[in-house]
N, CA, C and O atoms as CSV, one atom per row, in Angstrom:
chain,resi,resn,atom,element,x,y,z
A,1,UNK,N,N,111.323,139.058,24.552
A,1,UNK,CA,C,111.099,139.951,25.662
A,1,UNK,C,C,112.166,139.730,26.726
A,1,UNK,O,O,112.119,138.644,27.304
A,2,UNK,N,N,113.275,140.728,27.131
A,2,UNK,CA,C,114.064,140.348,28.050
A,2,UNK,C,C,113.861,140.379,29.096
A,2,UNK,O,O,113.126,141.315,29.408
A,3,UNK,N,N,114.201,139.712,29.948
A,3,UNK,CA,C,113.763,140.010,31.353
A,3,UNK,C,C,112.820,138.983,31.915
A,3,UNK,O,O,112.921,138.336,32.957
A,4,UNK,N,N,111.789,138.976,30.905
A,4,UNK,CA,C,110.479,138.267,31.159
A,4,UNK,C,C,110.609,136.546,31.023
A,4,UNK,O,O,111.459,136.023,30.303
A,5,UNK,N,N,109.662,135.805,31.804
A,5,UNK,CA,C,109.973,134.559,31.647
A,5,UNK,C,C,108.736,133.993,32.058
A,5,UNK,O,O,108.125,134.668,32.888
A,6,UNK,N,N,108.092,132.697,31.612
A,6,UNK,CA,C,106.488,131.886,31.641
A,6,UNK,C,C,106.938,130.985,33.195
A,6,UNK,O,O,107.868,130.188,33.070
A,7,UNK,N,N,106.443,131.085,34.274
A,7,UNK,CA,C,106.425,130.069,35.316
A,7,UNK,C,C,105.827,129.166,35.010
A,7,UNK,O,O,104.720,129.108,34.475
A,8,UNK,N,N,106.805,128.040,35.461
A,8,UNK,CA,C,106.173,126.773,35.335
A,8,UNK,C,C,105.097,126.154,35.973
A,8,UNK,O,O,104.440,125.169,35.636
A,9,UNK,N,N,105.010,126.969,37.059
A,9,UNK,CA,C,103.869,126.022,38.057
A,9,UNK,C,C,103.314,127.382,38.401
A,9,UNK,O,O,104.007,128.400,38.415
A,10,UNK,N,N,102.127,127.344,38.655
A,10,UNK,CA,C,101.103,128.222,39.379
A,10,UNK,C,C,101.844,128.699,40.670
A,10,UNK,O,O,102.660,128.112,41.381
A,11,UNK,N,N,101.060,130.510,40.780
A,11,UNK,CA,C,101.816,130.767,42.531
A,11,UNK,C,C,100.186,130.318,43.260
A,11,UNK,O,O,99.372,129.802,42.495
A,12,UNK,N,N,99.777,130.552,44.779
A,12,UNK,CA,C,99.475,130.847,45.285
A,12,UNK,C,C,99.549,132.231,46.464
A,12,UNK,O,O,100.183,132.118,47.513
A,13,UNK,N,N,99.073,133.043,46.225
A,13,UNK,CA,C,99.618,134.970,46.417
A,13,UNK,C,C,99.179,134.596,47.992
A,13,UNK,O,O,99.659,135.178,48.965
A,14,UNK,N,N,98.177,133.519,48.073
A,14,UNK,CA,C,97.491,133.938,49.901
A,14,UNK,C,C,98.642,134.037,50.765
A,14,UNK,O,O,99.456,133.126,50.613
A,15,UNK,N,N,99.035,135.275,51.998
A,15,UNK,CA,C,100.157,134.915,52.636
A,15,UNK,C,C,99.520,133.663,53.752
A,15,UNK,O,O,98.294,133.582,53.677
A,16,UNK,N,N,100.171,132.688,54.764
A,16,UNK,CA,C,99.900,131.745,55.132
A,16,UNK,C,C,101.073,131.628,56.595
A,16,UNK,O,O,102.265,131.422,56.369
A,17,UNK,N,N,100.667,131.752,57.738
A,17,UNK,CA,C,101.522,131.021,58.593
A,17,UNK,C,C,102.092,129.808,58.218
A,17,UNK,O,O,101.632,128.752,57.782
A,18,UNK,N,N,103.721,130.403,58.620
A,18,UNK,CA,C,104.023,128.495,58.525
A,18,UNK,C,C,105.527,128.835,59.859
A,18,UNK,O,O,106.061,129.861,60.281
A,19,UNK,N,N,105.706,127.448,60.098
A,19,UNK,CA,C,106.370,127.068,61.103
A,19,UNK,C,C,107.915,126.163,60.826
A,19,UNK,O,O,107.778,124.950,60.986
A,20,UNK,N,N,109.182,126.576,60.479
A,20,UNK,CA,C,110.209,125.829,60.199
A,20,UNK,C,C,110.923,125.578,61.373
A,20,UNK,O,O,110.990,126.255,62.399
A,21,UNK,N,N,111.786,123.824,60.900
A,21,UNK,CA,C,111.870,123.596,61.768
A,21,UNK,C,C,113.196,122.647,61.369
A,21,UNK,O,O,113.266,121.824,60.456
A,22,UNK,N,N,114.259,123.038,62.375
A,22,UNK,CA,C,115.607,122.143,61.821
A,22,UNK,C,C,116.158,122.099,63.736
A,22,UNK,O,O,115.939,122.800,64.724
A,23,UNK,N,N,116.943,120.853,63.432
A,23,UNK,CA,C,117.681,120.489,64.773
A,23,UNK,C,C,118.289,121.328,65.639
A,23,UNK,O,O,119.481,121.023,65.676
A,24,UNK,N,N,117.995,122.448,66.520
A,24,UNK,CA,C,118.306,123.622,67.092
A,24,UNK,C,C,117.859,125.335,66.427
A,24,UNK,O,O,118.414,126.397,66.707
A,25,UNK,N,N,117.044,125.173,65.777
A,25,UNK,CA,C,115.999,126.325,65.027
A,25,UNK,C,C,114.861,125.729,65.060
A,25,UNK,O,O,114.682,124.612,64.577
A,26,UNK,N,N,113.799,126.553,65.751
A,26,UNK,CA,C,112.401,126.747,65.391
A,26,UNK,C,C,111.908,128.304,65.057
A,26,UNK,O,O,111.735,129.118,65.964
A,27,UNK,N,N,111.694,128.635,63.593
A,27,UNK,CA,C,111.320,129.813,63.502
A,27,UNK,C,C,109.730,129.393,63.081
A,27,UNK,O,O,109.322,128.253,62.863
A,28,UNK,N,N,109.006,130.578,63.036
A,28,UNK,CA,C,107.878,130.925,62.662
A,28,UNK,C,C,107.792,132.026,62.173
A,28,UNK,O,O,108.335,132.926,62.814
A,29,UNK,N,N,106.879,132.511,60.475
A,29,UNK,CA,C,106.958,133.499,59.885
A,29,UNK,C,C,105.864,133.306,59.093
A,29,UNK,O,O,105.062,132.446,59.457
A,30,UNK,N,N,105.592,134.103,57.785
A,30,UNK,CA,C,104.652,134.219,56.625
A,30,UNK,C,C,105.194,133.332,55.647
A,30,UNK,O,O,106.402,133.120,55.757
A,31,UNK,N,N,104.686,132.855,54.867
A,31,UNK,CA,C,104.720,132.136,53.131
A,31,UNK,C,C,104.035,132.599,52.911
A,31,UNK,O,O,103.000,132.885,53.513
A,32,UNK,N,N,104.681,132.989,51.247
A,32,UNK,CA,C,104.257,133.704,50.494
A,32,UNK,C,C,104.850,132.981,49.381
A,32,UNK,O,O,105.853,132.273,49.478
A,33,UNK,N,N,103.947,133.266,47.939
A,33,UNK,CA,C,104.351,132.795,46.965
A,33,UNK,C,C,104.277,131.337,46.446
A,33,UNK,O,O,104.757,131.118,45.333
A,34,UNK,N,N,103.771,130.411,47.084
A,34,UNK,CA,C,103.655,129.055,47.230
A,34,UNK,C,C,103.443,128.534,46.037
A,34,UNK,O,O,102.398,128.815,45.448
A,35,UNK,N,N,104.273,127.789,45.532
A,35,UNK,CA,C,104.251,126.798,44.186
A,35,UNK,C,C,104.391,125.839,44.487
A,35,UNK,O,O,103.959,125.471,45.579
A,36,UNK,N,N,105.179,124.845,43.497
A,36,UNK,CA,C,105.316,123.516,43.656
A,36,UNK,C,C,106.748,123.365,43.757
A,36,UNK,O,O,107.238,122.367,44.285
A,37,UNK,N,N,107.500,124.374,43.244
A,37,UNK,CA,C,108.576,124.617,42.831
A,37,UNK,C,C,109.808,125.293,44.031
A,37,UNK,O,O,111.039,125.253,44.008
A,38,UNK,N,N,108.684,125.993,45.185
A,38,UNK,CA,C,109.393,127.153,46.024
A,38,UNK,C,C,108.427,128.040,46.631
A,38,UNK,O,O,107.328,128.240,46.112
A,39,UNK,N,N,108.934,128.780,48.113
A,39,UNK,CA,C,107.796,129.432,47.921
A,39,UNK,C,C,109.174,130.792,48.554
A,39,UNK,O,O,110.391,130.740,48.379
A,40,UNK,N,N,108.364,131.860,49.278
A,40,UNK,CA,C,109.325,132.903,49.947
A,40,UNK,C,C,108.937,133.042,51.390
A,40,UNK,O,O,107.801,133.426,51.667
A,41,UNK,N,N,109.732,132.779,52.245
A,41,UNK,CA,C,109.195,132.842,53.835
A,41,UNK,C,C,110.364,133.770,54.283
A,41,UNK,O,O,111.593,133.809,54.209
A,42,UNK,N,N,109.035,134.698,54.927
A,42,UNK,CA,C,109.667,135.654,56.253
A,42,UNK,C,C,109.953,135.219,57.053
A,42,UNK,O,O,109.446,134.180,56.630
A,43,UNK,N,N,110.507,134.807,58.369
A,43,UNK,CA,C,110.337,134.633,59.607
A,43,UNK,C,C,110.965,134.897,60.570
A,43,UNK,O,O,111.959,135.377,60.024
A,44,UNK,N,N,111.221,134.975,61.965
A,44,UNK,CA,C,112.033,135.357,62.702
A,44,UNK,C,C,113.452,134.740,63.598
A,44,UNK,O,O,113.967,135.050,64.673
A,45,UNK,N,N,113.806,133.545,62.361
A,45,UNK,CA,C,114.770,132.675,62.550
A,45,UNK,C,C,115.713,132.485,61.236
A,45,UNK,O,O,115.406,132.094,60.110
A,46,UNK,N,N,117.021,132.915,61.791
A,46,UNK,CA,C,117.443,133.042,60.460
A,46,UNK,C,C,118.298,131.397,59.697
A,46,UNK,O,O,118.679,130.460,60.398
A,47,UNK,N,N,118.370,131.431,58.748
A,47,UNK,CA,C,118.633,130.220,57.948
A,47,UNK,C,C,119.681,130.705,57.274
A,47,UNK,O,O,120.064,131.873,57.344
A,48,UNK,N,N,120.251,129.702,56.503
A,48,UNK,CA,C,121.695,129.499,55.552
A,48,UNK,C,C,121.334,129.084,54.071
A,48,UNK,O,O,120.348,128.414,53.762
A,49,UNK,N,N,121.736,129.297,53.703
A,49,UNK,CA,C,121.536,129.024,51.837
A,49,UNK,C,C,121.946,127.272,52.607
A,49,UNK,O,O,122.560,127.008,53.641
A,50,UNK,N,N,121.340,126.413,51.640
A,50,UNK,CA,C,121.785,124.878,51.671
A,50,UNK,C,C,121.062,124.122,52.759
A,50,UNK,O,O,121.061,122.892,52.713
A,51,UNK,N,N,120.350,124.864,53.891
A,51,UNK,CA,C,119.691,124.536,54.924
A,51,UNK,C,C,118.352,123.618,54.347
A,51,UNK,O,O,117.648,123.831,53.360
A,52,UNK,N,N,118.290,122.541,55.336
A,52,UNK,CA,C,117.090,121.840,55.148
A,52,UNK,C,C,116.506,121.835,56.331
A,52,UNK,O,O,116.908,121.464,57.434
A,53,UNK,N,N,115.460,122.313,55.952
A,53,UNK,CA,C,113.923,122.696,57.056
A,53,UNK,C,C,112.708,121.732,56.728
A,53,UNK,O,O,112.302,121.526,55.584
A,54,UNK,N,N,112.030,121.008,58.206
A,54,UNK,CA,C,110.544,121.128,57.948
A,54,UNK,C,C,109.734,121.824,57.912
A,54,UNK,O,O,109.910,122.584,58.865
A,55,UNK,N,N,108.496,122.217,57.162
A,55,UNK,CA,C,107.582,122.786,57.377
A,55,UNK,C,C,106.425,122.541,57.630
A,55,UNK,O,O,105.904,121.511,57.203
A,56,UNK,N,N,105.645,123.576,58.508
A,56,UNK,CA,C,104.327,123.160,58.300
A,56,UNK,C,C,103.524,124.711,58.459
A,56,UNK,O,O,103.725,125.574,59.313
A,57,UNK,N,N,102.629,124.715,57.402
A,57,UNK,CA,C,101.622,125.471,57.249
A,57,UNK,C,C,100.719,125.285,57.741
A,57,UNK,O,O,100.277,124.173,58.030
A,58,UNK,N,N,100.150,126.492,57.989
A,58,UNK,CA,C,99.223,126.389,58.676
A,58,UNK,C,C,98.043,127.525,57.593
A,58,UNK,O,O,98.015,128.747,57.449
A,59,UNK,N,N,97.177,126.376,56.995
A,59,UNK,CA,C,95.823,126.460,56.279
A,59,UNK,C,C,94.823,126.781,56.694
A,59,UNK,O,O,94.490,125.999,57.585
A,60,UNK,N,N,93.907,127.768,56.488
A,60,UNK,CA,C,92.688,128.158,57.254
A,60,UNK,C,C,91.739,127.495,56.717
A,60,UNK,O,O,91.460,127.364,55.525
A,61,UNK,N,N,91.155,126.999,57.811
A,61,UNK,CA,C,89.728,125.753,57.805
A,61,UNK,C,C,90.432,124.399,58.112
A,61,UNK,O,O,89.796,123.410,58.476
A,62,UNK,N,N,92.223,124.417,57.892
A,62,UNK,CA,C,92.335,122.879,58.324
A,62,UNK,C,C,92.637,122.676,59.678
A,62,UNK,O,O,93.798,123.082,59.738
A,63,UNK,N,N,92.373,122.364,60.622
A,63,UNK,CA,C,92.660,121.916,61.858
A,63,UNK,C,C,94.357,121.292,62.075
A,63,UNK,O,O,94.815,121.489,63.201
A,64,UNK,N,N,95.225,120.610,61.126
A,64,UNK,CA,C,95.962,120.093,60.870
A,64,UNK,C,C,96.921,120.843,60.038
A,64,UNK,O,O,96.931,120.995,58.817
A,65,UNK,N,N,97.833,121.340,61.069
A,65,UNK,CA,C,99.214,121.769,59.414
A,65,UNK,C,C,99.155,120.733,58.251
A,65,UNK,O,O,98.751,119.570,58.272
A,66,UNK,N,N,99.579,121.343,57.411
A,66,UNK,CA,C,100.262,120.757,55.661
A,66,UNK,C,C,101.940,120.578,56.228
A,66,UNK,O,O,102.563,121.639,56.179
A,67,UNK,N,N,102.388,119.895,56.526
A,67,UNK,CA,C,103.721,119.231,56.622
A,67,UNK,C,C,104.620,118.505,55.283
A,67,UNK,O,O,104.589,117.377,54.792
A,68,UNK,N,N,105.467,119.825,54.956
A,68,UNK,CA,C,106.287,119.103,54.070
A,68,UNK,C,C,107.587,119.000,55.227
A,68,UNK,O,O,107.914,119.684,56.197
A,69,UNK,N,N,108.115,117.798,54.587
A,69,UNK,CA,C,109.270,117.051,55.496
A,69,UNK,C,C,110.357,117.408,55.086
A,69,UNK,O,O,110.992,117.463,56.139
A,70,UNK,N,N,111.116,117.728,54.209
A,70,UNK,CA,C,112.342,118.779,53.914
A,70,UNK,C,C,111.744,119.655,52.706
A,70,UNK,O,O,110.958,119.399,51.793
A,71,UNK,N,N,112.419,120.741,53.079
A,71,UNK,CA,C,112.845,121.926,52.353
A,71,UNK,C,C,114.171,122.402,51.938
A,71,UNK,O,O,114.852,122.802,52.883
A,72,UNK,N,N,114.600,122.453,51.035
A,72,UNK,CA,C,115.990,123.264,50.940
A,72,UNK,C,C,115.900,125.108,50.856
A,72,UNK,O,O,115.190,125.808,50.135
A,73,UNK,N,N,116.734,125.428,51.707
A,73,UNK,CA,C,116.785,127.296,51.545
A,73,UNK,C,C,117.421,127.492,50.128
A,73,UNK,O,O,118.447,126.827,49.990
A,74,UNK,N,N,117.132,128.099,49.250
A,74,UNK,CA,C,117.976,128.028,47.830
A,74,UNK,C,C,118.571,129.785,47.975
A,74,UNK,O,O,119.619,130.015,47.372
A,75,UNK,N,N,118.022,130.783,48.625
A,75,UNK,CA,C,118.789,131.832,48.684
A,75,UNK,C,C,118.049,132.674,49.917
A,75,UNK,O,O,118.500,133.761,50.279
């Protein structure tokens, strides 16, 4: 089948506030797509391919963002 391909890791479809964050950028936007692997964020701060960001999501019912400590932008 061309085109087509098996993901390796599960998505999560819920969109999700999240908050990035690098040494002179703070954006805030949507995640979407959330794996283990990558996810896709909107937001209103723009980034560079190669960029490393913190994140933190923001989960409904947790009181506490989900903080991952780097991210790489891959495109």
């Amino acid at each position: 089948m061309a085109g087509f391909f098996i993901r390796k890791n599960h998505r999560l479809k819920k969109l999700l506030p999240v908050r990035y964050i690098r040494e002179g950028i703070v954006g805030e936007g949507i995640i979407q797509d959330l794996s283990l692997s990558g996810s896709y964020i909107t937001g209103n701060a723009q980034v560079s391919i190669g960029m490393a960001l913190a994140l933190e999501i923001f989960v409904p019912g947790d009181t506490v963002p989900l903080l991952v400590d780097r991210a790489t932008v891959k495109w």
